[in-house]
LUMFI-121862 format. One record per residue: x, y, z of N, C-alpha, C in turn; residue number from 1. Coordinates in steps of 0.02 Angstrom, whole numbers. Layout:
N
- X,Y,Z,X,Y,Z,X,Y,Z,NUM
...
//
This chain:
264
- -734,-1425,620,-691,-1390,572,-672,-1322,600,1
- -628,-1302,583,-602,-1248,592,-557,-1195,535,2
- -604,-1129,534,-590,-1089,497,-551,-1021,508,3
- -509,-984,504,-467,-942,543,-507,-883,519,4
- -505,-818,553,-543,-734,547,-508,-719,494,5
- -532,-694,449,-513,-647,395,-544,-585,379,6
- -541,-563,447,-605,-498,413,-556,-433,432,7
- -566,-393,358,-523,-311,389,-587,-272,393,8
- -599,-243,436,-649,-192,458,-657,-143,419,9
- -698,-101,368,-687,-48,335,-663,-71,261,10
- -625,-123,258,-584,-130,190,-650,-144,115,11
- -631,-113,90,-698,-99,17,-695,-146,-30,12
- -607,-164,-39,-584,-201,-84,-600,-290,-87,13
- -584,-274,-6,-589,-366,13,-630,-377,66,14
- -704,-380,44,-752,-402,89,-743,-482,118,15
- -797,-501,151,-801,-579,179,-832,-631,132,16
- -869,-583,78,-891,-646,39,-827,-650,-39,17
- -772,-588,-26,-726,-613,-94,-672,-611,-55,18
- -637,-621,2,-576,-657,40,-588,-719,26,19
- -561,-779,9,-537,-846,27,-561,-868,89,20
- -592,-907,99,-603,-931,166,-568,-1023,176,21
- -507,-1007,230,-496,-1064,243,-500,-1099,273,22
- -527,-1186,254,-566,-1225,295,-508,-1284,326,23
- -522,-1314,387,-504,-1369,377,-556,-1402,449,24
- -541,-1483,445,-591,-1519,467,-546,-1583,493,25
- -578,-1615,552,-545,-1670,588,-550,-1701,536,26
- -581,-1724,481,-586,-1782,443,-595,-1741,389,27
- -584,-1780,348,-610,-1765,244,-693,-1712,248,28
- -717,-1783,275,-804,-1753,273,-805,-1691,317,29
- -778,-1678,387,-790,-1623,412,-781,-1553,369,30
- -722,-1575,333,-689,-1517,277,-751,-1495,224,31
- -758,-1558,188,-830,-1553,141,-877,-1512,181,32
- -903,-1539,230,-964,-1521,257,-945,-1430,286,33
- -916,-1417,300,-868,-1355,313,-891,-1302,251,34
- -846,-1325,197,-824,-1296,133,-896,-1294,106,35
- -937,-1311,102,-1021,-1339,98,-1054,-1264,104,36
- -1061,-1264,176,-1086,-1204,199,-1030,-1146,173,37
- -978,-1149,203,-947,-1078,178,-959,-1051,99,38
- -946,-1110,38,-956,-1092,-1,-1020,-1036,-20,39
- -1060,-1057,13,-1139,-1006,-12,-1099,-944,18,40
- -1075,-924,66,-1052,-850,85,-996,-832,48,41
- -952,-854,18,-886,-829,1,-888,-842,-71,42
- -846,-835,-96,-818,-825,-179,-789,-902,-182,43
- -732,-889,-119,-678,-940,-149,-667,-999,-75,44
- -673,-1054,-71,-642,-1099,-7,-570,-1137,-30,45
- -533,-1116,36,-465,-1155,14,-472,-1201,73,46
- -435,-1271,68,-461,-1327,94,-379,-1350,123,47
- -383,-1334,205,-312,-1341,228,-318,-1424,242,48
- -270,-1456,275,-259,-1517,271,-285,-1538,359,49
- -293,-1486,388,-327,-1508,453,-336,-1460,485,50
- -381,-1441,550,-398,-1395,602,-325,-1361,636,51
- -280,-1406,632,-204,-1385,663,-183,-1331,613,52
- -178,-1359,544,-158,-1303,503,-171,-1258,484,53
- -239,-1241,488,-296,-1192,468,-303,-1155,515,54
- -275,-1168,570,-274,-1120,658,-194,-1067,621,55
- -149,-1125,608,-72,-1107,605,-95,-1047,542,56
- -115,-1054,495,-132,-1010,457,-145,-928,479,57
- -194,-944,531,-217,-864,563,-147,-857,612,58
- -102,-895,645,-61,-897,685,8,-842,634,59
- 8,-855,558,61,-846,531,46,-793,493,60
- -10,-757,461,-33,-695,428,-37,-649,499,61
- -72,-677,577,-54,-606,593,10,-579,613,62
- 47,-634,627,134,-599,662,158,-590,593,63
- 133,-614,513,196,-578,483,158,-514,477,64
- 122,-491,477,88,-426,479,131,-379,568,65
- 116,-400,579,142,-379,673,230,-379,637,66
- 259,-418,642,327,-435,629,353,-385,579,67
- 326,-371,518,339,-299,473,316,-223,498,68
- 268,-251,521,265,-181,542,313,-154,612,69
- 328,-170,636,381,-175,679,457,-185,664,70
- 460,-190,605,531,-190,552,517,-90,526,71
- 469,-78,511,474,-19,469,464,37,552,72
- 443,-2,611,423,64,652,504,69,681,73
- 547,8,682,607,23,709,659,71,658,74
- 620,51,585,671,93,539,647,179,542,75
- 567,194,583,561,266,570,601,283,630,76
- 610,246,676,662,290,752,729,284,731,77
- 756,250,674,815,247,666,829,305,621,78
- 782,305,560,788,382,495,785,437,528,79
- 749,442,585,749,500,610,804,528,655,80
- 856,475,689,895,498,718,964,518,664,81
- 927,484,621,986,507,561,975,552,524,82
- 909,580,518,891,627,451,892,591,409,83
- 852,545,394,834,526,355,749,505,334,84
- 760,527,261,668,529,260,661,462,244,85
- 625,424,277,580,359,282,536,358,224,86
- 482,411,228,436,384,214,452,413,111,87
- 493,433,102,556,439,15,577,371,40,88
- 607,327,60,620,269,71,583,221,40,89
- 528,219,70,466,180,60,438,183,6,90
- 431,252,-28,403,260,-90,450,237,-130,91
- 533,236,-134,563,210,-208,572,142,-170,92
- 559,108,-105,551,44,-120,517,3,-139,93
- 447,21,-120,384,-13,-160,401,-4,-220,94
- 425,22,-271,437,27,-342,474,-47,-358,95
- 505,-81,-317,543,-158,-332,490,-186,-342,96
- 477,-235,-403,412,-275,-427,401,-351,-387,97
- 494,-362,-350,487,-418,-315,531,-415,-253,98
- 520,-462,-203,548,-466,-134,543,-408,-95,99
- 485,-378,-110,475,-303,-63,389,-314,-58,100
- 368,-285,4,306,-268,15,306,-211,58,101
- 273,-163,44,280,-93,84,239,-91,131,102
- 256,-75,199,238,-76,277,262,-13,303,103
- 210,15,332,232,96,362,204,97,427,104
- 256,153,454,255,152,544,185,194,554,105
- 185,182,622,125,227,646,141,246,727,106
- 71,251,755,86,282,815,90,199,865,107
- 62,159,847,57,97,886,10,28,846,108
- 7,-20,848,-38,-67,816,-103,-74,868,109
- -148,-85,837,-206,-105,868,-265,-142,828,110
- -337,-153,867,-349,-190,825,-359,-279,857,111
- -409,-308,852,-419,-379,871,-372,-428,849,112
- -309,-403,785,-297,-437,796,-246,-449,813,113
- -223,-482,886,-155,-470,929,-97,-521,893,114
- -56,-490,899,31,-573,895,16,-608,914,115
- 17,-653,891,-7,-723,931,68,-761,922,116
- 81,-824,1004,120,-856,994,102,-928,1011,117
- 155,-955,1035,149,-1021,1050,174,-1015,1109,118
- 182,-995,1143,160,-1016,1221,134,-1034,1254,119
- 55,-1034,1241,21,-1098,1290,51,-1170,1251,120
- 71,-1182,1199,97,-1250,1197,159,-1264,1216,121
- 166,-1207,1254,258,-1234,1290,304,-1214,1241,122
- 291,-1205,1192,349,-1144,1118,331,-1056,1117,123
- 404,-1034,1107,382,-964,1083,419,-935,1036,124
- 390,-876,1003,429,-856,920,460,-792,957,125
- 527,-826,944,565,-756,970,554,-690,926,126
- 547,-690,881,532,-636,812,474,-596,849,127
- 433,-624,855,342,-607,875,354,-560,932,128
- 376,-615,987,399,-537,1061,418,-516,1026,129
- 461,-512,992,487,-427,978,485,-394,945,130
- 438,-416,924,396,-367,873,351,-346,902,131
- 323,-369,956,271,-348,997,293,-292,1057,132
- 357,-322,1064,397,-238,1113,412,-194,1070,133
- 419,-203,1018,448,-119,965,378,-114,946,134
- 324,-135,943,244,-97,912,229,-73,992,135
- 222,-126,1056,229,-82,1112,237,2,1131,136
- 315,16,1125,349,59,1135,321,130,1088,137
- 305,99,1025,291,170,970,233,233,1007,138
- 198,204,1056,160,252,1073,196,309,1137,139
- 250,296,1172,305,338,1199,355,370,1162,140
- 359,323,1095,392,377,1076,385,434,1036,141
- 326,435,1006,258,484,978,271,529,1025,142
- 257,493,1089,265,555,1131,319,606,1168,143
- 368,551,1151,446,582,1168,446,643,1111,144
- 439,604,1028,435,654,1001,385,741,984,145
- 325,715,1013,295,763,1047,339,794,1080,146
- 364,791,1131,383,841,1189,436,878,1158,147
- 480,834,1124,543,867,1080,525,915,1051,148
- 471,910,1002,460,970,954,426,1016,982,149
- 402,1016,1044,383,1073,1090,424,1120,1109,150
- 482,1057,1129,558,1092,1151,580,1154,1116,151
- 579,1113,1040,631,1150,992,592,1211,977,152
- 514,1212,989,478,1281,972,489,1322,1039,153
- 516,1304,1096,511,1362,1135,451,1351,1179,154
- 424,1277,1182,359,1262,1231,378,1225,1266,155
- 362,1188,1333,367,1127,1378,283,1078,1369,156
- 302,1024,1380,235,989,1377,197,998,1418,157
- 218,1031,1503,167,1025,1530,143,1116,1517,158
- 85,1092,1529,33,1145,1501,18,1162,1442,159
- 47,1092,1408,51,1134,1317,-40,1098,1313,160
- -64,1136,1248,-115,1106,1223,-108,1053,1182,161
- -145,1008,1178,-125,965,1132,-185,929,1119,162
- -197,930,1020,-250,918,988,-239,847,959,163
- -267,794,972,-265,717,968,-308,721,903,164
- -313,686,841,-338,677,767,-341,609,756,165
- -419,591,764,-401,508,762,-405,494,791,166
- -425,455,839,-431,408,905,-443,336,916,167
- -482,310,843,-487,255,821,-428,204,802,168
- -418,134,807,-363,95,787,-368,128,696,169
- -427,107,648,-395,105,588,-434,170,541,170
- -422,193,513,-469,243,473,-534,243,462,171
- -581,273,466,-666,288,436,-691,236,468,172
- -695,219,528,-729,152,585,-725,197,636,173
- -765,179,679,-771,185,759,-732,153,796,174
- -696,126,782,-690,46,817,-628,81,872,175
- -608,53,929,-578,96,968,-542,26,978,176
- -552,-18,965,-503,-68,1021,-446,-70,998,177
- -400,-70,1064,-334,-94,1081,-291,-23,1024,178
- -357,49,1026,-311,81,974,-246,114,1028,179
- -183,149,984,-128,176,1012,-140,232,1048,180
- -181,266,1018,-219,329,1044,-230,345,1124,181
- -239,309,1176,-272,290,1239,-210,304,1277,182
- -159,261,1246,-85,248,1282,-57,336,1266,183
- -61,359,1203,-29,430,1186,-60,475,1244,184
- -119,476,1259,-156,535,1285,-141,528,1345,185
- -140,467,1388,-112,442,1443,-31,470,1450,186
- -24,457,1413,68,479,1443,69,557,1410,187
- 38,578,1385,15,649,1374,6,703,1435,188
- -69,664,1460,-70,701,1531,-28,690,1591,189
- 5,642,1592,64,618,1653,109,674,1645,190
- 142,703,1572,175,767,1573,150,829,1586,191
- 72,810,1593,47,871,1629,25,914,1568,192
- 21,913,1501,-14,921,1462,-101,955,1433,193
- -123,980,1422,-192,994,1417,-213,956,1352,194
- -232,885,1371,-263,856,1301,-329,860,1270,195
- -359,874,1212,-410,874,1176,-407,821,1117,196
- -474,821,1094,-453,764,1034,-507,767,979,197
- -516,779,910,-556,770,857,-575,722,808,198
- -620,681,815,-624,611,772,-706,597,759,199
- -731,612,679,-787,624,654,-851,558,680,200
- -784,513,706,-812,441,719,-850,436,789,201
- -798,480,811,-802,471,890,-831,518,921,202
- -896,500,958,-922,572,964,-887,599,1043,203
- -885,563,1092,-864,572,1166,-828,505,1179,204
- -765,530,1193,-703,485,1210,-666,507,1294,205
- -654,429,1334,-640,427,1400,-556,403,1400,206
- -529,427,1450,-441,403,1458,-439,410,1541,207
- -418,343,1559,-430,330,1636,-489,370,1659,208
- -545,349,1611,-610,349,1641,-641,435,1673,209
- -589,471,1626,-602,545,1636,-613,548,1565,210
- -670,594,1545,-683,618,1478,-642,665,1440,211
- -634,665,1400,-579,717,1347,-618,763,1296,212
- -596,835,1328,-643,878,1277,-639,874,1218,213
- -687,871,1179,-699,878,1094,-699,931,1066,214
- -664,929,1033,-679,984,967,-723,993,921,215
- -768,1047,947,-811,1056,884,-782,1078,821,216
- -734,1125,812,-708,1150,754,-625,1139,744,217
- -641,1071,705,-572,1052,699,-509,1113,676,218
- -510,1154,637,-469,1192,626,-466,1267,658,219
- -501,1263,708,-492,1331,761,-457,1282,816,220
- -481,1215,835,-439,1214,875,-377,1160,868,221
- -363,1174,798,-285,1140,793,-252,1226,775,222
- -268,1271,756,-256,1350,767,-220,1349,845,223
- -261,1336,886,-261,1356,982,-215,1320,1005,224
- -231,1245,974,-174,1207,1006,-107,1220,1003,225
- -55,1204,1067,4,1218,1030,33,1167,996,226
- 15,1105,983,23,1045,952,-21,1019,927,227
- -44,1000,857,-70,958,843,-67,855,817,228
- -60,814,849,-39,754,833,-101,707,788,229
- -96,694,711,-120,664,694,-106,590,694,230
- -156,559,749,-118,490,741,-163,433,719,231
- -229,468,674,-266,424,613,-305,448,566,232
- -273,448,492,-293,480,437,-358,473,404,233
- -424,516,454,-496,479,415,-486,511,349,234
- -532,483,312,-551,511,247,-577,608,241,235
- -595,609,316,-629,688,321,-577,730,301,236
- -523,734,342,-490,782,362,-466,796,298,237
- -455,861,271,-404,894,237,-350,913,255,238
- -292,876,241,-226,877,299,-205,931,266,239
- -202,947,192,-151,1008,161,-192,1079,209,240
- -255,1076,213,-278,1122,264,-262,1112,349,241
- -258,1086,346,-252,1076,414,-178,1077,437,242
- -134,1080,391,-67,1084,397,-49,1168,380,243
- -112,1221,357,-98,1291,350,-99,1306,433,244
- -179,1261,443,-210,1302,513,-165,1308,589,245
- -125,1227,576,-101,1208,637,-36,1248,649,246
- -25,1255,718,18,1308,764,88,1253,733,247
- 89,1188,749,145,1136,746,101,1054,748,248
- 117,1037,691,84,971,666,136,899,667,249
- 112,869,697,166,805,706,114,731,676,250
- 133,734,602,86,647,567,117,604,578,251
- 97,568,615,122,481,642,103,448,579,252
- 65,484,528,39,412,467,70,424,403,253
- 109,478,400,124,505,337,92,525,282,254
- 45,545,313,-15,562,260,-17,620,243,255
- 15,658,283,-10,742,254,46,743,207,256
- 40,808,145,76,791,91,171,814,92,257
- 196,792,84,294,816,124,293,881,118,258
- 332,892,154,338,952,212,299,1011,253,259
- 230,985,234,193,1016,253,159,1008,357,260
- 219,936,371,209,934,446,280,885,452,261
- 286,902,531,333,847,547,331,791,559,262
- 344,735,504,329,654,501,360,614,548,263
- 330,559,580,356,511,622,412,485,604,264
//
């Protein structure tokens, strides 16, 4: 039998024993015998019609997840070349009770769980690449926009300071894999940059295997920095403070409260 991952890391709301767990099985009995055991761990078993479908299942929740979010990261490079606020967008669209689900940009996707396609079976979802090159790309252009707003203050990137917030793929976890963060700091220092970084999670963090100084005092040294880039909103931070302290604040998550930094 075969059951697809459903686990969000951190999430309070929807643990592993009240998600749905879906089963399926080469035969009837494999399914039973499946649904058997899972039942004692979970709330609820949904009973797919075979191991093919119950794969296709995890195959189709993560690209439409990948696939939207990569709809809303192409609409924040587009609002912004227009002046237009996105993330006022987003808020009177979620207000539609139907045919809307609200998806917001960030600095990059990460996270175990990747786009998946059909390519080893000789098929591929054209949608998926390319959704996977526009979540790609978001971490250059974080940083394009970095350098811009350096510009417009009268700084160059190289030699600027620059205070990294977040380092983790998703909020209040450790969890580092496949986060956007790695790729930002990387093309950070290629401009020659002085990067630092603050994350309550993370005690000592490496980028091409060179260490990155920490901040002991988050708000003296988003003060020092000449940039500060928040590119993951833990629960710690007080952004309305941290948006007095900072020299020039750039939120990839939209979290600090409007106009109090410059949004992705």
């Amino acid at each position: 039998a075969y059951s697809p991952t459903r686990v969000d890391p951190g999430n309070r709301d929807f643990t592993p024993a009240t998600t749905p767990k879906v089963i399926g099985g080469l035969t009837p009995a494999c399914t039973e015998s499946a649904a058997a055991f899972y039942s004692r761990l979970t709330e609820k078993v949904v009973r797919a019609r075979g191991p093919r479908e119950a794969e296709t299942v995890q195959l189709l929740e993560t690209n439409y997840r990948h696939v939207n979010i990569a709809l809303v990261n192409e609409m924040a490079v587009l609002c912004h070349d227009l002046g237009v606020d996105l993330w006022d967008v987003i808020r009177c669209a979620e207000t539609k009770p139907f045919g809307f689900q609200a998806f917001r940009p960030g600095p990059g996707v990460g996270g175990h769980a990747i786009p998946r396609d059909l390519s080893r079976a000789g098929r591929s979802l054209r949608m998926v690449e390319l959704a996977r090159q526009v979540n790609d790309q978001m971490p250059r252009y974080v940083v394009q926009r970095a350098a811009a707003l350096l510009n417009e203050h009268g700084k160059s990137a190289r030699a600027a300071r620059i205070l990294l917030l977040g380092v983790t793929y998703k909020p209040d976890l450790a969890d580092q894999q496949a986060t956007p963060a790695q790729e930002v700091a990387v093309r950070l220092m290629e401009l020659g940059a002085s990067v630092s970084y603050h994350d309550p999670h993370i005690p000592s963090w490496s980028v091409l295997d060179r260490p990155v100084p920490r901040a002991d005092s988050l708000y003296e040294a988003a003060a020092d920095a000449d940039l500060t880039i928040l590119l993951q909103q833990h629960r710690t931070y007080d952004l309305q403070a941290l948006s007095v302290k900072a020299q020039l604040l750039l939120d990839t998550r939209g979290a600090t409260p409007t106009g109090a930094a410059h949004r992705l």
